[in-house]
mmCIF file of the N, C-alpha and C atoms, coordinates in Angstrom:
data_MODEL
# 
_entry.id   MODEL 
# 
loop_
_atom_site.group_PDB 
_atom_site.id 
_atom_site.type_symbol 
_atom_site.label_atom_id 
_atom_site.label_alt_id 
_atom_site.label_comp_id 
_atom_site.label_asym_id 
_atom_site.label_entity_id 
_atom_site.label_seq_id 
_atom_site.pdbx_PDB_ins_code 
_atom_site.Cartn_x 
_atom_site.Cartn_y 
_atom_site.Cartn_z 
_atom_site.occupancy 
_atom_site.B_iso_or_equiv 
_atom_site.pdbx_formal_charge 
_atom_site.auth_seq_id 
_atom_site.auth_comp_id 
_atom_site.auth_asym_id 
_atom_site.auth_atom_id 
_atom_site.pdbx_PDB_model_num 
ATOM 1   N N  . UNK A 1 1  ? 200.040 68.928 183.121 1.00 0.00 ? 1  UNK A N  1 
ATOM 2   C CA . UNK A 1 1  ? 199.844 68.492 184.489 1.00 0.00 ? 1  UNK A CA 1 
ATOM 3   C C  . UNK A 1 1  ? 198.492 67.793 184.564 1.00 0.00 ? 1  UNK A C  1 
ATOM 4   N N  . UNK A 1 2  ? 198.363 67.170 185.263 1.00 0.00 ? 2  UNK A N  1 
ATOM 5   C CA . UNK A 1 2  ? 197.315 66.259 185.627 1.00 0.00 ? 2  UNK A CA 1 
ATOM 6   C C  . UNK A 1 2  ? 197.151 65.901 186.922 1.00 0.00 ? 2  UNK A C  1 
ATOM 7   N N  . UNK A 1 3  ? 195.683 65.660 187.175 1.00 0.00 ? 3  UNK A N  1 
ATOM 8   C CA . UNK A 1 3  ? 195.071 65.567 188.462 1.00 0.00 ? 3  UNK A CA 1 
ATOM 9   C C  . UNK A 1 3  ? 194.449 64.558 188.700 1.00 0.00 ? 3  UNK A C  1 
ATOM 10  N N  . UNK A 1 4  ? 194.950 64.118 189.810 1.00 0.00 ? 4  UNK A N  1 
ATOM 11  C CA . UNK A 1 4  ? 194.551 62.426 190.342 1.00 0.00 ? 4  UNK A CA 1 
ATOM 12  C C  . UNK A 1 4  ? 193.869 62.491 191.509 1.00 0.00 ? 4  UNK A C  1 
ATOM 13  N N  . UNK A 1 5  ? 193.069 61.727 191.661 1.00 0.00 ? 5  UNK A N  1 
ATOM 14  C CA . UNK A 1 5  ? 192.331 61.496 193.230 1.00 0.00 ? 5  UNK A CA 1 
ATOM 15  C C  . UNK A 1 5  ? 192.434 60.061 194.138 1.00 0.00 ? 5  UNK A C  1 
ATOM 16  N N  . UNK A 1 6  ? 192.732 60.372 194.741 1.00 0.00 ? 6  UNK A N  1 
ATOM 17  C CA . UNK A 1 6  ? 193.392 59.242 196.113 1.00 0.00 ? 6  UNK A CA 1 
ATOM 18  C C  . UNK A 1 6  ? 192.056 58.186 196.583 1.00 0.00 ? 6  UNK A C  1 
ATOM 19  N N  . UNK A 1 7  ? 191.902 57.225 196.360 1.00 0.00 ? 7  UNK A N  1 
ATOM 20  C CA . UNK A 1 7  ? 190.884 56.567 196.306 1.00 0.00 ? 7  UNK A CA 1 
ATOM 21  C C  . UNK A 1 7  ? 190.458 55.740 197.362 1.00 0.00 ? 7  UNK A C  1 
ATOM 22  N N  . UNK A 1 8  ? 189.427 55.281 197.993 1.00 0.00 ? 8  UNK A N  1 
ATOM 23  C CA . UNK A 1 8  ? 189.294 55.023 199.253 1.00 0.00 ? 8  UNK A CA 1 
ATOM 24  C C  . UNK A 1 8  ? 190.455 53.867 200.129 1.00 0.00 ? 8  UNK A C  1 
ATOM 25  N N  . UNK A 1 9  ? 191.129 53.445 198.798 1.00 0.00 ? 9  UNK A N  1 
ATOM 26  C CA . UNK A 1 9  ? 192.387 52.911 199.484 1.00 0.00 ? 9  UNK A CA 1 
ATOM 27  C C  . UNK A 1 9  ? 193.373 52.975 199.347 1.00 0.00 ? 9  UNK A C  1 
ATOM 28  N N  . UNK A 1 10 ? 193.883 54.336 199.452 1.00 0.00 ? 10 UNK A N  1 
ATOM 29  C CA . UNK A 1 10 ? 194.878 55.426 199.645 1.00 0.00 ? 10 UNK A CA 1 
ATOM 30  C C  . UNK A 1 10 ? 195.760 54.853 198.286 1.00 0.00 ? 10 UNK A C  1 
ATOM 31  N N  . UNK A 1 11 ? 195.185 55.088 197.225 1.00 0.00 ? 11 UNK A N  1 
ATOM 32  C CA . UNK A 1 11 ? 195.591 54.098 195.495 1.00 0.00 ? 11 UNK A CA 1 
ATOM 33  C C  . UNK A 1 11 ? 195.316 55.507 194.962 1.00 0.00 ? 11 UNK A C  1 
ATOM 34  N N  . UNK A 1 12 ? 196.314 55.530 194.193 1.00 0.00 ? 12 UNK A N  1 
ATOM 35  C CA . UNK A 1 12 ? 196.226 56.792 192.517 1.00 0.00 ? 12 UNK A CA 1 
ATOM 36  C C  . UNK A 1 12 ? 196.121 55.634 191.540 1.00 0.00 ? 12 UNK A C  1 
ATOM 37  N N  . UNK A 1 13 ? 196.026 56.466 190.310 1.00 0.00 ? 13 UNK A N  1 
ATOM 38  C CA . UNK A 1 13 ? 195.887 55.909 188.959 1.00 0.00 ? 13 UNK A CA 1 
ATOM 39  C C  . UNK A 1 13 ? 197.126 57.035 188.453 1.00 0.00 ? 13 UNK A C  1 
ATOM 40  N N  . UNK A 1 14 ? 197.997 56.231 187.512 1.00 0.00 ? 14 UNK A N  1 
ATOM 41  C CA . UNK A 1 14 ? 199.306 57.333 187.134 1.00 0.00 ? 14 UNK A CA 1 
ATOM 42  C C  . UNK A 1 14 ? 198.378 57.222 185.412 1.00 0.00 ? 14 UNK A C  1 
ATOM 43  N N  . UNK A 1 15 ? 197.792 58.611 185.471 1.00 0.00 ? 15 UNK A N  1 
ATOM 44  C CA . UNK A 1 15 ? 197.282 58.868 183.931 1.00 0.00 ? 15 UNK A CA 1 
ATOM 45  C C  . UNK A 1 15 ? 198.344 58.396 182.461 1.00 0.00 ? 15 UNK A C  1 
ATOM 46  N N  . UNK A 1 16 ? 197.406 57.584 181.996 1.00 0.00 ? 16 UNK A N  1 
ATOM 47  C CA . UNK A 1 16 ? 198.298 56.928 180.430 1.00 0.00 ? 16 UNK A CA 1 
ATOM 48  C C  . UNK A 1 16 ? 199.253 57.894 180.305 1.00 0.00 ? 16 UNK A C  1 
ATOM 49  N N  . UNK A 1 17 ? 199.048 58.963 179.605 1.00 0.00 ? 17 UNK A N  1 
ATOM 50  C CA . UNK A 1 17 ? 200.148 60.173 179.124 1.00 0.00 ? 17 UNK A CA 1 
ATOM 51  C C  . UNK A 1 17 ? 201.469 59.881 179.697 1.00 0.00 ? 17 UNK A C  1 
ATOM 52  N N  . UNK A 1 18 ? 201.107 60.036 181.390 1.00 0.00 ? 18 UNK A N  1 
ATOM 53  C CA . UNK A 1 18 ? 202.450 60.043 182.314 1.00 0.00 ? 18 UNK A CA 1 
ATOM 54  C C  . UNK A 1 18 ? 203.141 58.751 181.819 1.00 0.00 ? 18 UNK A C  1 
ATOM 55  N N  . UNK A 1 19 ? 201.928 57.798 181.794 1.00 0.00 ? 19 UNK A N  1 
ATOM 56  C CA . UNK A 1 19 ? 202.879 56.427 181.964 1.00 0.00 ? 19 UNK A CA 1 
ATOM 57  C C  . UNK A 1 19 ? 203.556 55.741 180.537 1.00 0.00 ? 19 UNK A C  1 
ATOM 58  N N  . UNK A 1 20 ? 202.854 56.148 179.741 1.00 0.00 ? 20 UNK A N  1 
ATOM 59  C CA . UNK A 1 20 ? 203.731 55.946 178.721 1.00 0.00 ? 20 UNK A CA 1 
ATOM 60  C C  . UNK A 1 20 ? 205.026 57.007 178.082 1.00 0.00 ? 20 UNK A C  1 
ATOM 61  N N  . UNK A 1 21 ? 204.936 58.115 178.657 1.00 0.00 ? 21 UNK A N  1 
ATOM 62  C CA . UNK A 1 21 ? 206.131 58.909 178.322 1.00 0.00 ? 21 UNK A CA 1 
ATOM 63  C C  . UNK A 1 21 ? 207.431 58.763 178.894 1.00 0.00 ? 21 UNK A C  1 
ATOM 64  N N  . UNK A 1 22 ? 207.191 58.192 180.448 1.00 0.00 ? 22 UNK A N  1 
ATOM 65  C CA . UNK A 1 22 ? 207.940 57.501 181.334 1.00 0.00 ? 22 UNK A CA 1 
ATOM 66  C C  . UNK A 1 22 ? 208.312 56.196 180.916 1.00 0.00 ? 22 UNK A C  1 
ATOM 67  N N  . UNK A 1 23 ? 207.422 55.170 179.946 1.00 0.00 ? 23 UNK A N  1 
ATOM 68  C CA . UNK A 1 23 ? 207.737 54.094 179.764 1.00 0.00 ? 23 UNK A CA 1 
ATOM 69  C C  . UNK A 1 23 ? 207.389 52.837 180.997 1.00 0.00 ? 23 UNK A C  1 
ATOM 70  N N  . UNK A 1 24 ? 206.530 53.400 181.553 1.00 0.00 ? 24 UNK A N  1 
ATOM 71  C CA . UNK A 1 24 ? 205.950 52.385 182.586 1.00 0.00 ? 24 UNK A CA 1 
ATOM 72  C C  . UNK A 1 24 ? 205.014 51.199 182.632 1.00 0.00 ? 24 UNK A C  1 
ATOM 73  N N  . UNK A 1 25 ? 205.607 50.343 183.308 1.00 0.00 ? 25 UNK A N  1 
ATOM 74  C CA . UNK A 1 25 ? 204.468 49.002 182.754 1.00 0.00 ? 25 UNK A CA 1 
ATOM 75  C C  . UNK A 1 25 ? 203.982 48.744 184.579 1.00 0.00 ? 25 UNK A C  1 
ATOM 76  N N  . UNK A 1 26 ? 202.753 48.040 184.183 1.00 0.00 ? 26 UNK A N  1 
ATOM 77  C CA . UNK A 1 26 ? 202.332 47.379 185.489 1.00 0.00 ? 26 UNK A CA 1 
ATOM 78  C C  . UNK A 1 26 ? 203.354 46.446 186.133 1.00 0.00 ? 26 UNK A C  1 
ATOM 79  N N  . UNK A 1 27 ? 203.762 46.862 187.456 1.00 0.00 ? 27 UNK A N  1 
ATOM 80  C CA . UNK A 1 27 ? 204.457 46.260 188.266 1.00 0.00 ? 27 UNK A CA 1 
ATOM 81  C C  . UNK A 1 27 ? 206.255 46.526 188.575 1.00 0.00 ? 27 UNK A C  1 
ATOM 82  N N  . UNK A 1 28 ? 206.289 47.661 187.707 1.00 0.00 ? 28 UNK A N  1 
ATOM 83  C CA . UNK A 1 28 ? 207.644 48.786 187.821 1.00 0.00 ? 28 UNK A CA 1 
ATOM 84  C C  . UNK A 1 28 ? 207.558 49.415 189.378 1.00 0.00 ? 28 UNK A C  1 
ATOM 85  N N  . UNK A 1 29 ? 208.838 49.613 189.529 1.00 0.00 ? 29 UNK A N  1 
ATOM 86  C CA . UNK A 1 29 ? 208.543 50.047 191.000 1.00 0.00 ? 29 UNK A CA 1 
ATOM 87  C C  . UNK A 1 29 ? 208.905 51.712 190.825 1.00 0.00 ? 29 UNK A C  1 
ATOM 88  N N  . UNK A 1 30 ? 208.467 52.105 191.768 1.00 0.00 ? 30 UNK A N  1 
ATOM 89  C CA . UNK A 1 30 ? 208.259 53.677 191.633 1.00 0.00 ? 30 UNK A CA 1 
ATOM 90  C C  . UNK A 1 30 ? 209.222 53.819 193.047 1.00 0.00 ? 30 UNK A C  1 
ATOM 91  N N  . UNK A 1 31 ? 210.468 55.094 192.824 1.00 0.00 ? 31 UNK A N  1 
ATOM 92  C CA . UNK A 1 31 ? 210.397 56.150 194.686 1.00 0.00 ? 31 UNK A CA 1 
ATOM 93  C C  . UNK A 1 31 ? 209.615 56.924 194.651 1.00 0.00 ? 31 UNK A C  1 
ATOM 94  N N  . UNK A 1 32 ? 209.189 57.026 195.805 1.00 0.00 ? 32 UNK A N  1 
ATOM 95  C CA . UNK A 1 32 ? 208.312 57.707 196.126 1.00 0.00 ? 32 UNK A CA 1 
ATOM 96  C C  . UNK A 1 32 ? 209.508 59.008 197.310 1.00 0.00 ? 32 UNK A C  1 
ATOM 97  N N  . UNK A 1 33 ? 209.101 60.844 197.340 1.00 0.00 ? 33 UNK A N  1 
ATOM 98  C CA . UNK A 1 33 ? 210.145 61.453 197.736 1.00 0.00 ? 33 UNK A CA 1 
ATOM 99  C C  . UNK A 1 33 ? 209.248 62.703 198.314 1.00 0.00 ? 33 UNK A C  1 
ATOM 100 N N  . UNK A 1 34 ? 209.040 62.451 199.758 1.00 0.00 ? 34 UNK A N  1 
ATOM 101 C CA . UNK A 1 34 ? 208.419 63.845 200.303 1.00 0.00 ? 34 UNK A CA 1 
ATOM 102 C C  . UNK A 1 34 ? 209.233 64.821 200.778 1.00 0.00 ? 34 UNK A C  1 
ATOM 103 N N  . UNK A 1 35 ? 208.941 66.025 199.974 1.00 0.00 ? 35 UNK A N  1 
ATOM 104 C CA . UNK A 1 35 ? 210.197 67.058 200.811 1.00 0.00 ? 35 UNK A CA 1 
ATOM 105 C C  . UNK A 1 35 ? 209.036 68.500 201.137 1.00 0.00 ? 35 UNK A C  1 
ATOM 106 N N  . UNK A 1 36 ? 209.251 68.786 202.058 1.00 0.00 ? 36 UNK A N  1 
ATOM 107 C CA . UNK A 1 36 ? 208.160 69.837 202.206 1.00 0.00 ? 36 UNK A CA 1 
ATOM 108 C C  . UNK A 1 36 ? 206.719 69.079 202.441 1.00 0.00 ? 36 UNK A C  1 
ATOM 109 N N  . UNK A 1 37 ? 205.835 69.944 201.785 1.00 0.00 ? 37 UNK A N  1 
ATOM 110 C CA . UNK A 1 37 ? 204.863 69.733 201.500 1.00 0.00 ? 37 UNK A CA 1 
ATOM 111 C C  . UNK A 1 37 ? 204.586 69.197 199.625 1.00 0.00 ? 37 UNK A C  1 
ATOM 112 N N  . UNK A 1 38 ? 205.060 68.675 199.744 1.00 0.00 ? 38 UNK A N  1 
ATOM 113 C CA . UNK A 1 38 ? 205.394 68.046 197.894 1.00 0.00 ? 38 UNK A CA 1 
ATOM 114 C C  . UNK A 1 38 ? 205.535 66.578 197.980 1.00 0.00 ? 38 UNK A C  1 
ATOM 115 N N  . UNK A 1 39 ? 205.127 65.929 196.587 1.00 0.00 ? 39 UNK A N  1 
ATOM 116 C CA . UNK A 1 39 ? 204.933 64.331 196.739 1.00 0.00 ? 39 UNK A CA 1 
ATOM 117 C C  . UNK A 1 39 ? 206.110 64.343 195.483 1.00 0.00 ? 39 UNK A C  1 
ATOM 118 N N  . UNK A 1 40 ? 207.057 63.523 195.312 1.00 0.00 ? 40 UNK A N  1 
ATOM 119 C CA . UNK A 1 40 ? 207.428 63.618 194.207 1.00 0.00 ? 40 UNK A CA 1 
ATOM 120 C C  . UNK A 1 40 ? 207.683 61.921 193.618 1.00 0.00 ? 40 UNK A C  1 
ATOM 121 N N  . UNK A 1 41 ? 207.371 61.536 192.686 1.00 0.00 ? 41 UNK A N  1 
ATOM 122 C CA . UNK A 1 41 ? 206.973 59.958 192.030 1.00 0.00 ? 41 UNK A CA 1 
ATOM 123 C C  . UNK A 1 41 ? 208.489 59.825 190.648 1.00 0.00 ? 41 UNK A C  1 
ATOM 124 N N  . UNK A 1 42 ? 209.502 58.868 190.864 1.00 0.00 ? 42 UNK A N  1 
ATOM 125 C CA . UNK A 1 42 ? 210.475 58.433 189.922 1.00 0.00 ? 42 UNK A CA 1 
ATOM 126 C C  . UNK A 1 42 ? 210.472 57.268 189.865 1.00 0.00 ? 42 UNK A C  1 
ATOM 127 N N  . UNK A 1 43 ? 210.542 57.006 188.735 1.00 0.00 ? 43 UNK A N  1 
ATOM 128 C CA . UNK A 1 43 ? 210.718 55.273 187.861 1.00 0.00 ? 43 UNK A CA 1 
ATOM 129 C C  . UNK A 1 43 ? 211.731 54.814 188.652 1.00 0.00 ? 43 UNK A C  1 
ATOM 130 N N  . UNK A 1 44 ? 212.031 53.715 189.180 1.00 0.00 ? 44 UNK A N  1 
ATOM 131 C CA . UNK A 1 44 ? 212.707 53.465 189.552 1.00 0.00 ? 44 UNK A CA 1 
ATOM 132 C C  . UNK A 1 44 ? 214.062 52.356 188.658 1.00 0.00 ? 44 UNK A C  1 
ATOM 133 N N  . UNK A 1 45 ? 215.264 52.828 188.369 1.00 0.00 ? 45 UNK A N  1 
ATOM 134 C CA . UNK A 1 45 ? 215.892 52.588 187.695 1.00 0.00 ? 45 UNK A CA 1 
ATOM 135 C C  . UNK A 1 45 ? 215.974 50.940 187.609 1.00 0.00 ? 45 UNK A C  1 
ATOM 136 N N  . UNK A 1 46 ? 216.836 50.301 186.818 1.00 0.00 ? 46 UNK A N  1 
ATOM 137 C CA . UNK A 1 46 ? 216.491 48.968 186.441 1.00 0.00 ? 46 UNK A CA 1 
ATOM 138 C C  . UNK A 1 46 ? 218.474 48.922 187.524 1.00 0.00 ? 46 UNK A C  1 
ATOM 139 N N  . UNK A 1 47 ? 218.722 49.859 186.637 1.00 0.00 ? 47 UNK A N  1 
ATOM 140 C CA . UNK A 1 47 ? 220.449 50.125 187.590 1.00 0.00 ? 47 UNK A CA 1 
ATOM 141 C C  . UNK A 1 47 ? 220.810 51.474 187.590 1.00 0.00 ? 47 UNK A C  1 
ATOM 142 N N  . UNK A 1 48 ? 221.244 51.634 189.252 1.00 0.00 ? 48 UNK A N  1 
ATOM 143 C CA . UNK A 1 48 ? 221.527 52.770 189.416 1.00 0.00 ? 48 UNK A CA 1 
ATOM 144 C C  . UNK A 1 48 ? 222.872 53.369 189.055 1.00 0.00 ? 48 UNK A C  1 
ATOM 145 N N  . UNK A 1 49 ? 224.103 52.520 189.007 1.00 0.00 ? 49 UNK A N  1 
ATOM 146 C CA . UNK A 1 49 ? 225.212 52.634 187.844 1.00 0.00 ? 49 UNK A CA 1 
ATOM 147 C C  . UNK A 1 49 ? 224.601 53.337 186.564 1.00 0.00 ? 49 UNK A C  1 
ATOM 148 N N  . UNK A 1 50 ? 223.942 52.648 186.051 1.00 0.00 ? 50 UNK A N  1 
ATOM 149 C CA . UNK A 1 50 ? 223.301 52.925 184.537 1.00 0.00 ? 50 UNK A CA 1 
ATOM 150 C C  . UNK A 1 50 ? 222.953 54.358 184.634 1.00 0.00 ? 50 UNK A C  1 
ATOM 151 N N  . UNK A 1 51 ? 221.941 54.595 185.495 1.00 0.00 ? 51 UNK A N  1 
ATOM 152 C CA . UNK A 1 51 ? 221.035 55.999 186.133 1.00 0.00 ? 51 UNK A CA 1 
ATOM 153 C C  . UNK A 1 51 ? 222.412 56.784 186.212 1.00 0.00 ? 51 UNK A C  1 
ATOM 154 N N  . UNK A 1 52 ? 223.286 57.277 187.045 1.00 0.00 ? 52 UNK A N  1 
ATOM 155 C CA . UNK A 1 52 ? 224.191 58.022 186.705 1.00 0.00 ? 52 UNK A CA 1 
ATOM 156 C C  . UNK A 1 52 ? 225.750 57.955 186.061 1.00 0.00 ? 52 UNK A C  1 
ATOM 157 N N  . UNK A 1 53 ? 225.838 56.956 185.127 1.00 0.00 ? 53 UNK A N  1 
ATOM 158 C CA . UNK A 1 53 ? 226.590 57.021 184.338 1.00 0.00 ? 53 UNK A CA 1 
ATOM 159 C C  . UNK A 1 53 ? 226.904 58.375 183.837 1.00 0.00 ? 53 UNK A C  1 
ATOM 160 N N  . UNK A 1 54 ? 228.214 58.887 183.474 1.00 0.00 ? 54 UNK A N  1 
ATOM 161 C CA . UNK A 1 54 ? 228.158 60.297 183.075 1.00 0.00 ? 54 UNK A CA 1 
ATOM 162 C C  . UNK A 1 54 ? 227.437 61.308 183.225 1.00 0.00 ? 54 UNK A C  1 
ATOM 163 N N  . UNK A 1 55 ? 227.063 61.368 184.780 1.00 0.00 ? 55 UNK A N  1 
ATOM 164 C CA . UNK A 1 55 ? 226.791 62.710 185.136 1.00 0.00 ? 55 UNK A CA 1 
ATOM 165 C C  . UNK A 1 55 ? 227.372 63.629 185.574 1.00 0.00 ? 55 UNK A C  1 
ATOM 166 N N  . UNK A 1 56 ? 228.455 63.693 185.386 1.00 0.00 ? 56 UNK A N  1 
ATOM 167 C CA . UNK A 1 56 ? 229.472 64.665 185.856 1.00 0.00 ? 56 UNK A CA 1 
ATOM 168 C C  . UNK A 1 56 ? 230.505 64.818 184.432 1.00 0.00 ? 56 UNK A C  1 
ATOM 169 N N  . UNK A 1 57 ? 229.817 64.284 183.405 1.00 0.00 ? 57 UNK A N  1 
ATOM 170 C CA . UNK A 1 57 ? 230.381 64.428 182.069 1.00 0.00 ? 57 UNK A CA 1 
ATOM 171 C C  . UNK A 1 57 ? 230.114 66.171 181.319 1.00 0.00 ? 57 UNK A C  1 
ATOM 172 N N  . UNK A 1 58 ? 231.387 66.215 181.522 1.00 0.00 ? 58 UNK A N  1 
ATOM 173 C CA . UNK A 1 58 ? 231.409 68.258 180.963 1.00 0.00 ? 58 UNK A CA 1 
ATOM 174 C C  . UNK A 1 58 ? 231.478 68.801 182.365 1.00 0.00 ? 58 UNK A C  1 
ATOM 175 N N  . UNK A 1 59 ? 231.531 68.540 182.977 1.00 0.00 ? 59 UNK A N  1 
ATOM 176 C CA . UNK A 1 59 ? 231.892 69.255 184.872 1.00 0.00 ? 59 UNK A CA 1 
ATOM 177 C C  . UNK A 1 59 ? 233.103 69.938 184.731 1.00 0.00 ? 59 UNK A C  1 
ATOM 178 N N  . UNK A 1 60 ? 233.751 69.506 184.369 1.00 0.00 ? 60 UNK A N  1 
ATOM 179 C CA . UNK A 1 60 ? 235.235 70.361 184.042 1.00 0.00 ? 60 UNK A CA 1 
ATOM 180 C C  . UNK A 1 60 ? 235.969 70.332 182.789 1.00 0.00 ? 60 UNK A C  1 
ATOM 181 N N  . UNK A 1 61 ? 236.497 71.609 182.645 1.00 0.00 ? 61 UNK A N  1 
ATOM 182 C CA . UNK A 1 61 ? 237.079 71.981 181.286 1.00 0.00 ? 61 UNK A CA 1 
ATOM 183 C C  . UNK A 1 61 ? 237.900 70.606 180.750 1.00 0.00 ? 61 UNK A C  1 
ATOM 184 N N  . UNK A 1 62 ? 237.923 70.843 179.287 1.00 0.00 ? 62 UNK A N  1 
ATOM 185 C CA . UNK A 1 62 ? 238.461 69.862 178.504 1.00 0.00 ? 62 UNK A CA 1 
ATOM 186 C C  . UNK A 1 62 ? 240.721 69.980 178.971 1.00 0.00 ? 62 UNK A C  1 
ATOM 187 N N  . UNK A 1 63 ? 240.855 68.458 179.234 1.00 0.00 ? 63 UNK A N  1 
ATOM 188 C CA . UNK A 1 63 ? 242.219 68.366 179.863 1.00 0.00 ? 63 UNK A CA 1 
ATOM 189 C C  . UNK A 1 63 ? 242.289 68.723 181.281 1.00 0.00 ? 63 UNK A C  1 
ATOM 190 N N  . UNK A 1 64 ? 241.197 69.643 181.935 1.00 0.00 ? 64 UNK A N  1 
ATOM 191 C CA . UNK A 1 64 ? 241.578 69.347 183.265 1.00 0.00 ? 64 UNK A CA 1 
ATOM 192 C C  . UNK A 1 64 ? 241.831 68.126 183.790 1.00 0.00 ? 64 UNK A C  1 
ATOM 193 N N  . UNK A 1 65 ? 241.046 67.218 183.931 1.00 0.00 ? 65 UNK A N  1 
ATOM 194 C CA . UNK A 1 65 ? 241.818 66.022 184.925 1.00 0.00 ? 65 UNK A CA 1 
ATOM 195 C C  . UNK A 1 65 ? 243.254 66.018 184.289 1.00 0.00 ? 65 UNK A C  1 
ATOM 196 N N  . UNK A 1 66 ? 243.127 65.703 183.199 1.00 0.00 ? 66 UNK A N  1 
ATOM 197 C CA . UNK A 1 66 ? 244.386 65.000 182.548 1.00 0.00 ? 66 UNK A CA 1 
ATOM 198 C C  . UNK A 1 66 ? 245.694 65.410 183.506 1.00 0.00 ? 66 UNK A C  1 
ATOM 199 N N  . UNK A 1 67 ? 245.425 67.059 183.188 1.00 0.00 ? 67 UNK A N  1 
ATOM 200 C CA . UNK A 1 67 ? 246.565 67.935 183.775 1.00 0.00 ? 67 UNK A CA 1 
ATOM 201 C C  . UNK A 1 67 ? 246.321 67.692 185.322 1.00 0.00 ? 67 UNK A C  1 
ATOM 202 N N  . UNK A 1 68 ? 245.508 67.447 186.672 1.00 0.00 ? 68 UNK A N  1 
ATOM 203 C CA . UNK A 1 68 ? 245.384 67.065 187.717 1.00 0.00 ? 68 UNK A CA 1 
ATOM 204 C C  . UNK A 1 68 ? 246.389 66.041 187.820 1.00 0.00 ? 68 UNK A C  1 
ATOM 205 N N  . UNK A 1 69 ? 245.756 64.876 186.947 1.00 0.00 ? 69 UNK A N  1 
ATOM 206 C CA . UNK A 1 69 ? 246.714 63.493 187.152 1.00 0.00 ? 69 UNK A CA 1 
ATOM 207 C C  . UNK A 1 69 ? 248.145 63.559 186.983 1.00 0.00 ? 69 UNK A C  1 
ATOM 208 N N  . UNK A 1 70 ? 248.372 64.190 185.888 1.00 0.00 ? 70 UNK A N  1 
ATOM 209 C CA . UNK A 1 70 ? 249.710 64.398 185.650 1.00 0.00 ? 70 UNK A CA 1 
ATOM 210 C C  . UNK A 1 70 ? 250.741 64.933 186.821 1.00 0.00 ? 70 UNK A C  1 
ATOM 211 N N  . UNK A 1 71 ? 250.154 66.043 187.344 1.00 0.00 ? 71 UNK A N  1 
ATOM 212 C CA . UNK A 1 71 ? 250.505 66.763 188.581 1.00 0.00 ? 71 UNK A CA 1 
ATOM 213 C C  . UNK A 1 71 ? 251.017 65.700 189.932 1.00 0.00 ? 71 UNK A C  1 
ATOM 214 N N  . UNK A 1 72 ? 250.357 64.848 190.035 1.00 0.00 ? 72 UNK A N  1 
ATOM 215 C CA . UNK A 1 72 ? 250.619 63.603 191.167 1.00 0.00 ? 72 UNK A CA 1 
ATOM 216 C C  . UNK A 1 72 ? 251.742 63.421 190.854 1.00 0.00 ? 72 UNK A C  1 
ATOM 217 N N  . UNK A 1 73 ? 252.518 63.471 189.773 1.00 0.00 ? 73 UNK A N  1 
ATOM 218 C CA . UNK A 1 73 ? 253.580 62.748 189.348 1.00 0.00 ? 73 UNK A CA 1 
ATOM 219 C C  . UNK A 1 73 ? 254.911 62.815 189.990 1.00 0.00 ? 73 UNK A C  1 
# 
């Protein structure tokens, strides 16, 4: 974890570490996500297709759909 300070014009610095583990270059756009009292900072995808491609990959047992679809029949 790392600690940043808000600078007289309301500007952070995202510490090297972060930004290269993330893969960030100058002029990437960031969301920005307040929930609570919490700041939370994500890369912002190049495509959001791409971003959740197979996320619901392994959600259900092996042949369930299959057997769902079949069922319509």
């Amino acid at each position: 974890m790392a600690t940043v300070k808000l600078s007289s014009k309301n500007q952070i610095v995202i510490p090297r570490e972060a930004r290269e583990a993330l893969g960030l270059k100058a002029g990437d756009k960031i969301e920005i996500v307040v929930r609570d009292r919490t700041l939370l900072l994500f890369p912002r995808p190049k495509s959001y297709e791409a971003a959740i491609r197979g996320l619901a990959h392994g959600l259900y047992p092996a042949g369930y759909i299959e057997r769902e679809r079949s069922s319509w029949d």
